[in-house]
Backbone bond lengths (Angstrom), bond angles and torsions (degrees), N, CA, C in turn:
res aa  C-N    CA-C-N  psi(-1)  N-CA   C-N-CA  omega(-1)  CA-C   N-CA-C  phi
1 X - - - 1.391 - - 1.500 111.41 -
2 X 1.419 109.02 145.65 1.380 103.31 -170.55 1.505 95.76 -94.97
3 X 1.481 132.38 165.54 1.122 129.94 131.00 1.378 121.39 -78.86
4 X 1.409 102.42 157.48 2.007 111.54 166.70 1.354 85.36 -110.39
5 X 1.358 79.62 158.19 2.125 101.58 167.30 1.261 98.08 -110.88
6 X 1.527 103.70 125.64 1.418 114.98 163.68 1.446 135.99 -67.27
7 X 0.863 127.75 133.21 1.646 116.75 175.45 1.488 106.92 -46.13
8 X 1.414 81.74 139.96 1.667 98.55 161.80 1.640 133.20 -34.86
9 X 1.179 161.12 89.63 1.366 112.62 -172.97 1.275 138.83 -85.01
10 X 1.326 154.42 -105.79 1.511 141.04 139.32 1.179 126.47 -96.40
11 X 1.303 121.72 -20.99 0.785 150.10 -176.04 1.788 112.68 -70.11
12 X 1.220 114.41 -68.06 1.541 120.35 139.25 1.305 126.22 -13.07
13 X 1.330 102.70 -44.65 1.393 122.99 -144.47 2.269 103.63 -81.86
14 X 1.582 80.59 -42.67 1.447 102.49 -170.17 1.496 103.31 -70.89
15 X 1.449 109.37 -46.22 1.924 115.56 -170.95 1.621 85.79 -62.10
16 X 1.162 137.11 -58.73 1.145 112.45 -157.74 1.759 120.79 -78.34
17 X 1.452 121.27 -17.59 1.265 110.62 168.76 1.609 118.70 -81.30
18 X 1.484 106.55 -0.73 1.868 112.58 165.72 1.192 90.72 -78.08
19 X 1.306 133.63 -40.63 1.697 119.49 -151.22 1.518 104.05 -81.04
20 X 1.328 120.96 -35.42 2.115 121.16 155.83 1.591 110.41 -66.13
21 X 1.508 124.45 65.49 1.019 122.77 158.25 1.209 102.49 -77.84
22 X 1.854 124.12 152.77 1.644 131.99 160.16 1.583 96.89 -62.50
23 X 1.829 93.41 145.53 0.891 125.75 170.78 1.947 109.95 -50.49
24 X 1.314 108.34 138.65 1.534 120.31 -179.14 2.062 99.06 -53.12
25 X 0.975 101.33 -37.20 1.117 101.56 -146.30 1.803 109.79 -71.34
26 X 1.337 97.18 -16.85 1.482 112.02 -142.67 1.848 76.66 -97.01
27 X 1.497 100.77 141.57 1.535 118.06 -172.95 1.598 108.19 -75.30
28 X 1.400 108.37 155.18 1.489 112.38 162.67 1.411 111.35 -62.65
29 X 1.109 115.25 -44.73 1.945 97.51 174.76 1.455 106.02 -75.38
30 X 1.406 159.06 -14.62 1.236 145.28 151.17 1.147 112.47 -57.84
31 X 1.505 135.09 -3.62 1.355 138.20 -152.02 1.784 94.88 -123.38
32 X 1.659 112.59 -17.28 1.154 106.59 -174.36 1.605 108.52 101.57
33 X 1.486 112.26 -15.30 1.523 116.63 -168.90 1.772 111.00 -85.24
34 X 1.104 130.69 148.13 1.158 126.32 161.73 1.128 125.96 -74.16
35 X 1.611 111.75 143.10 1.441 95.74 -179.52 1.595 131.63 -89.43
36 X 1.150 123.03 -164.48 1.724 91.05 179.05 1.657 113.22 -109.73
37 X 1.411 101.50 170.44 1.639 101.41 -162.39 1.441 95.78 -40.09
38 X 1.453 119.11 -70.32 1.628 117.66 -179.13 1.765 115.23 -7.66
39 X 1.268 103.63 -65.12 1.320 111.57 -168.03 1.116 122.22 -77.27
40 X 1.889 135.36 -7.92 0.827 132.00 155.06 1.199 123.87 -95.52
41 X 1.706 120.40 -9.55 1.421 110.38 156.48 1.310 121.95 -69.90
42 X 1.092 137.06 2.31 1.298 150.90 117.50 1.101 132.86 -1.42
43 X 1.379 99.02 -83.80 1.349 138.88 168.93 1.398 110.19 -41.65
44 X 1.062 117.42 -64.86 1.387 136.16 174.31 1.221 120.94 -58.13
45 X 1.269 131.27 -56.07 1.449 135.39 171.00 1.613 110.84 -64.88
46 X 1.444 129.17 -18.51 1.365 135.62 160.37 1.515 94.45 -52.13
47 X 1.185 108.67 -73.41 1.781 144.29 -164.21 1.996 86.40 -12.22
48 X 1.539 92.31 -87.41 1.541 150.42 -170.33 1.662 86.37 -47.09
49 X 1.358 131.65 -79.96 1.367 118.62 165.75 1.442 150.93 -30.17
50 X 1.863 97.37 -35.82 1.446 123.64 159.61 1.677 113.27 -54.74
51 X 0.932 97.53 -64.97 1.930 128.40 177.14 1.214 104.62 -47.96
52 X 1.302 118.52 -43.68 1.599 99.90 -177.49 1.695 102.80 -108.83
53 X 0.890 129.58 0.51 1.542 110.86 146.34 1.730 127.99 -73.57
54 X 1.511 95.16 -42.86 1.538 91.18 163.62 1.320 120.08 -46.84
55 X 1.276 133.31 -37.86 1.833 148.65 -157.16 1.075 92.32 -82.72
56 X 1.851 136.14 -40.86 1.031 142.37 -157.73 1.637 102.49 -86.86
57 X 1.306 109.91 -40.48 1.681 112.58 -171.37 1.805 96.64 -76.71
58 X 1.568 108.83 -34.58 1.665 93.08 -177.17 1.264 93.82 -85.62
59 X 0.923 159.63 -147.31 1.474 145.56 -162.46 1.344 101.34 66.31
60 X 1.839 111.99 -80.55 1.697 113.72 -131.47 2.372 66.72 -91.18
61 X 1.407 141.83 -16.94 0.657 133.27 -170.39 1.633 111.39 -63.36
62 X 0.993 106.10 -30.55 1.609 134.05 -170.33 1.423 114.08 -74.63
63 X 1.414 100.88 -66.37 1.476 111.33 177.57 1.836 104.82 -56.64
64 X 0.983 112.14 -64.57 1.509 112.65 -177.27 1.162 118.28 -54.41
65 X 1.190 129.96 -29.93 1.751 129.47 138.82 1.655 122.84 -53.38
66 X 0.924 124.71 -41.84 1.974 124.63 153.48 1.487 108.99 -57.58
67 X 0.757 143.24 -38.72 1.377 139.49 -174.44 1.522 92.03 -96.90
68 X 1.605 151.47 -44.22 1.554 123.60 169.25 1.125 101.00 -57.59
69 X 1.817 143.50 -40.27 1.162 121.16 -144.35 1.669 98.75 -99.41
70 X 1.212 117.63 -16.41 1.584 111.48 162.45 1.733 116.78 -54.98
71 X 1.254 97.48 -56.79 1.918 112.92 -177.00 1.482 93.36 -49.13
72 X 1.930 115.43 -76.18 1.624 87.96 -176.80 1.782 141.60 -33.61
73 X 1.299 97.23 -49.39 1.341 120.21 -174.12 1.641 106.61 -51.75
74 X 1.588 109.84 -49.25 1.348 121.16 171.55 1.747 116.84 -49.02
75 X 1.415 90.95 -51.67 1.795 98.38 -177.77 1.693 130.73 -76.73
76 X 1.554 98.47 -19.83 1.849 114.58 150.05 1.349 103.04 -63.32
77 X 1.260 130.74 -66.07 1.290 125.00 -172.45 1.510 125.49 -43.30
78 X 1.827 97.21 -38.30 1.799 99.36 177.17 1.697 111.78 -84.67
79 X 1.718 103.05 -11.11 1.454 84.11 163.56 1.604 124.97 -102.46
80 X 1.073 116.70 -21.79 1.663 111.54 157.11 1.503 112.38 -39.70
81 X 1.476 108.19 -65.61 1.904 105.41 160.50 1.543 122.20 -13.13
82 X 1.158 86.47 -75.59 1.556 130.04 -158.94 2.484 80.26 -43.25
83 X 1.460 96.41 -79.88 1.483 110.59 -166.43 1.432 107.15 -48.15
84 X 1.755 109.71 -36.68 1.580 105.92 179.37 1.670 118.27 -58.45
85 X 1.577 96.39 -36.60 1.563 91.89 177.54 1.576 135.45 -81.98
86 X 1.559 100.33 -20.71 1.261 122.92 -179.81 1.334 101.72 -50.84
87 X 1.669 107.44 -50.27 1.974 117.27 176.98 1.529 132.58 -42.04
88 X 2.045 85.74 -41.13 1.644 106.96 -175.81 1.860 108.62 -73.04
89 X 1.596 104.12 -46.20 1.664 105.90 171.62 1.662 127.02 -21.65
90 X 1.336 106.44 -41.67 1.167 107.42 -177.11 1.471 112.76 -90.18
91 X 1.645 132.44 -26.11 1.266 122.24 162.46 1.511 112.03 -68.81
92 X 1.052 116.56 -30.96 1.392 110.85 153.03 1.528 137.67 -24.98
93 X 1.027 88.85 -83.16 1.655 115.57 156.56 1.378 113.80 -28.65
94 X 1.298 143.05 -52.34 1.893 166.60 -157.49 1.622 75.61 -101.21
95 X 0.935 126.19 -91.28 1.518 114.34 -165.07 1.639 114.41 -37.03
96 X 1.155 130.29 -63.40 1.679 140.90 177.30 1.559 102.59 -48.38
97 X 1.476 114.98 -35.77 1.777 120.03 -165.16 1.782 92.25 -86.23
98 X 1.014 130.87 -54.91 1.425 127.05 -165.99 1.857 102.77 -73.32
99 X 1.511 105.60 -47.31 1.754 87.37 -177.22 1.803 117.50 -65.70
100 X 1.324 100.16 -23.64 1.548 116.73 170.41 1.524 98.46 -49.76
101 X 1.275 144.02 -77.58 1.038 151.28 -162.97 1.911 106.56 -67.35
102 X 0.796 141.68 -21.24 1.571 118.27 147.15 1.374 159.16 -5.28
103 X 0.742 114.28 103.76 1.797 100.48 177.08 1.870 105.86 -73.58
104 X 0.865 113.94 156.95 1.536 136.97 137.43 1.546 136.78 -14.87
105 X 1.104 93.39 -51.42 1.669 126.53 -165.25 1.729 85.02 -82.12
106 X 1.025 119.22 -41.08 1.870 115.56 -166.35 1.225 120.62 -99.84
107 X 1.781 115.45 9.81 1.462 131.00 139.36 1.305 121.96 0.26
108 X 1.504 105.57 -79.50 1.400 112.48 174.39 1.389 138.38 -63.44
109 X 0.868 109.50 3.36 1.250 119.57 -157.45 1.893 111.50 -87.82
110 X 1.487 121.30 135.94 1.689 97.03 -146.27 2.004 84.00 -89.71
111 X 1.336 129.96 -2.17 0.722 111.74 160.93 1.691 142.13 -68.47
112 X 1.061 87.51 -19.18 1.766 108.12 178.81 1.057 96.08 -91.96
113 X 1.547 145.02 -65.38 1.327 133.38 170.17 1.745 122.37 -26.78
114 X 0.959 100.28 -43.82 1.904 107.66 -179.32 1.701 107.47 -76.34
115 X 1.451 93.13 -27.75 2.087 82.55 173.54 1.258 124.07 -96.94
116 X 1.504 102.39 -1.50 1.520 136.19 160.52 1.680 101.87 -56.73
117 X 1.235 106.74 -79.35 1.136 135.41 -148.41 2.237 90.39 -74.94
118 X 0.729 118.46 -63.39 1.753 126.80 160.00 1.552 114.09 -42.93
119 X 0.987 118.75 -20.09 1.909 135.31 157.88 1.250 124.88 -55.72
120 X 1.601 86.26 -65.84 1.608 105.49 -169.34 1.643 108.79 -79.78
121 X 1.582 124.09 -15.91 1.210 124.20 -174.86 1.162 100.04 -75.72
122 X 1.431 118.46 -51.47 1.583 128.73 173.73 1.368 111.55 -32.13
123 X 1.426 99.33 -69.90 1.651 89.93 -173.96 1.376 116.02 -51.33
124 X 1.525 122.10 -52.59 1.449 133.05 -159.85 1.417 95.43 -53.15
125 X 1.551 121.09 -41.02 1.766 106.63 -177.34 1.346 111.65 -94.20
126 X 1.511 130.51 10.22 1.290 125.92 160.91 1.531 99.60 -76.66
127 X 1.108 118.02 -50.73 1.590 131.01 -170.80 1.647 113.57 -42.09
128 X 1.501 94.62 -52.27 1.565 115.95 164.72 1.337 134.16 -50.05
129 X 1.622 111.65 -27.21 1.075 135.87 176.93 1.945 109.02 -97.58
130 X 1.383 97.68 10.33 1.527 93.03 -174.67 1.171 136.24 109.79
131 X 1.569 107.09 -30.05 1.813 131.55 -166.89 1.412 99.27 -67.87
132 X 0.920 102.10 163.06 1.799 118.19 -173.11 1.136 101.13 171.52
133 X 1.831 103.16 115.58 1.452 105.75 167.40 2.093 124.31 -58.57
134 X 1.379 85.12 170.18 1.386 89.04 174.50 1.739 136.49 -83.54
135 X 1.230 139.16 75.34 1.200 122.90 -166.54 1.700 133.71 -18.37
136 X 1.480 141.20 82.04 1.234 116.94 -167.36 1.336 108.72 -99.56
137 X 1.636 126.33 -68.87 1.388 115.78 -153.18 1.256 126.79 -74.20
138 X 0.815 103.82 136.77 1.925 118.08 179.80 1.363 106.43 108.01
139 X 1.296 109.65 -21.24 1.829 117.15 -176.10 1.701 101.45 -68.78
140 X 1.764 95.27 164.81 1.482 102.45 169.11 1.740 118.23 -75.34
141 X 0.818 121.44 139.57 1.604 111.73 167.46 1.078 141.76 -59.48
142 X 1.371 128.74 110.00 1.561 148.21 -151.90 1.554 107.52 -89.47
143 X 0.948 143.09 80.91 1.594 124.15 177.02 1.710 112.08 -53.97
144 X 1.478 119.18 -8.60 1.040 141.08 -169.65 1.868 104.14 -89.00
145 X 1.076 98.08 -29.25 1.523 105.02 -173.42 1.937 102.28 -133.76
146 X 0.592 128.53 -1.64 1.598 130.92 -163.02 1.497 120.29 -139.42
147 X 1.261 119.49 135.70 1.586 128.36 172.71 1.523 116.07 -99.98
148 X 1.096 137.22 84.33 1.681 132.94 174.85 1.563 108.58 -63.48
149 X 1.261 90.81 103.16 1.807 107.23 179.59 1.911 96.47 -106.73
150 X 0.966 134.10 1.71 1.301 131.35 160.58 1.490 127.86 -178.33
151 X 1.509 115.57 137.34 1.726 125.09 -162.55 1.636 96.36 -101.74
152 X 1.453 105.43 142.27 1.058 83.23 158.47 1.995 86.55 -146.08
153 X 1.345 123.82 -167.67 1.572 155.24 -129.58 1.616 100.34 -122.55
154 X 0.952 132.39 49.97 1.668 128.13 -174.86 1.320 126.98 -105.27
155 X 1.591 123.79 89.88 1.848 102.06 -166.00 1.332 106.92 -59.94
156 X 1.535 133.33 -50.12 1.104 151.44 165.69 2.152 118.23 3.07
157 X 1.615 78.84 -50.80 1.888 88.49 164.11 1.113 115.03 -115.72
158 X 1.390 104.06 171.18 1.590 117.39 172.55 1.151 127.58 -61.11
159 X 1.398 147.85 128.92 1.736 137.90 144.00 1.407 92.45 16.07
160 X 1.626 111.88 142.03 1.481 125.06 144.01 1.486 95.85 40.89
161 X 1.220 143.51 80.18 1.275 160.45 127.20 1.504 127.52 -77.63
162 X 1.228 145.34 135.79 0.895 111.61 161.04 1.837 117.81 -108.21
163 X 1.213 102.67 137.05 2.005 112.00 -171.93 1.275 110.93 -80.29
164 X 1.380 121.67 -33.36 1.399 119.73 -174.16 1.729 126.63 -161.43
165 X 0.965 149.44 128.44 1.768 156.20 -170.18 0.927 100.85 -94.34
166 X 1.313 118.96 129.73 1.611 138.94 169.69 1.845 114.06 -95.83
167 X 1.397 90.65 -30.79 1.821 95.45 176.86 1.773 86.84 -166.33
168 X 1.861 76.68 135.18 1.476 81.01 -179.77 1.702 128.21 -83.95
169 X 1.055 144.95 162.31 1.323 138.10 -169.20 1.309 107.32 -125.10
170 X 1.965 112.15 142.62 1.401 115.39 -161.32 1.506 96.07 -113.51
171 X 1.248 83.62 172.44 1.938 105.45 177.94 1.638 95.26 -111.12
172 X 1.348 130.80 150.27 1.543 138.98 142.15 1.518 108.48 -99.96
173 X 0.972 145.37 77.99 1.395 116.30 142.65 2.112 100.29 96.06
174 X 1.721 91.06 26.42 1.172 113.07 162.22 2.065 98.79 86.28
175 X 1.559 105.09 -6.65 1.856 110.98 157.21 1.218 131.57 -74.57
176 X 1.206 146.83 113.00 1.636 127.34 171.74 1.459 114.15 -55.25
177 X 1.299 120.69 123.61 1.180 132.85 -179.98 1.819 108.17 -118.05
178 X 1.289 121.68 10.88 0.981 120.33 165.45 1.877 103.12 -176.73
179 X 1.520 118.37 121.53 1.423 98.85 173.17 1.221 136.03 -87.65
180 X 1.320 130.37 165.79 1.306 122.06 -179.85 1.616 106.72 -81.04
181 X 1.574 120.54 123.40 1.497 127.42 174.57 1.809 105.22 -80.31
182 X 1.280 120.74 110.01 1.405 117.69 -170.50 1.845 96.76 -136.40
183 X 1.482 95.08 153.64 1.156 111.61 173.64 2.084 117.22 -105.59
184 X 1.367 97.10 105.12 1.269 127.72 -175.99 1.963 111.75 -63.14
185 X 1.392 116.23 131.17 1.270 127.07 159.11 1.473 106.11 -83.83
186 X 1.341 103.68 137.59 1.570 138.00 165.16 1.394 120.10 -77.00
């Protein structure tokens, strides 16, 4: 005997589209549903909280980039300084070595006065710029400030003295930018 299949009836029909309820899990907005004011003021004050911490991190991101890019900018500047003067040290030097070598007698002279006077400007705007020679003779010896290019045997002075400067050594702005080469007592 065969069976027939009966139609469905509605009744059937209904138990089984209760029994495909959505999953618990699955949200009213995945469902298409709105959520309720509650839950999107929520939403929103997350939102709004997100947003202003981000604003807050670029902000302090910002500022702390103005203040690196000031410091660099500052520290090119002290070395352009820094190289311009390193250049001048040695006319320095030719200026201090030639008026050193003078007589007396050539005082007057308006040429010596003007390399006099072209000396002292030098220094006054190295000075201005920070420079300051290095104290050497008679002082103790600094490896911190000083180059010992020669020892020599003297009871006469103290240990580690220094007797005499061969080239003098500068300060920048309380840096050695050039040392003094001196000859040290033993």
């Amino acid at each position: 005997m065969s069976k027939k299949k009966k139609p469905l009836d509605s009744e059937e029909t209904v138990e089984k589209s209760e029994e495909t309820k959505p999953d618990e899990d699955v949200t009213k907005e995945e469902q298409g549903e709105e959520a309720s004011p509650k839950e999107q003021k929520i939403t929103a004050e997350d939102q709004i909280n997100e947003l202003n911490d981000k604003l807050k991190r670029c902000m302090a991101e910002f500022d702390n980039f103005r203040k690196r890019t000031e410091k660099e900018k500052a520290g090119r500047f002290e070395m352009g300084q820094r190289s311009v003067v390193e250049r001048l040290l040695p006319i320095v030097d030719i200026f201090e070595k030639g008026l050193g070598s003078l007589d007396d007698e050539k005082e007057d002279d308006a040429f010596i006065q003007g390399m006099r006077q072209t000396h002292k400007q030098l220094a006054q705007t190295l000075s201005e710029l920070g420079v300051e020679p290095i104290e050497a003779v008679g002082k103790t010896f600094n490896p911190d400030f000083h180059n010992a290019v020669m020892h020599i045997d003297d009871e006469a002075e103290p240990e580690n003295t220094i007797v005499e400067e061969f080239q003098k050594g500068y300060l920048m702005n309380g840096t050695v930018i050039r040392y003094s080469m001196v000859k040290v007592a033993n």
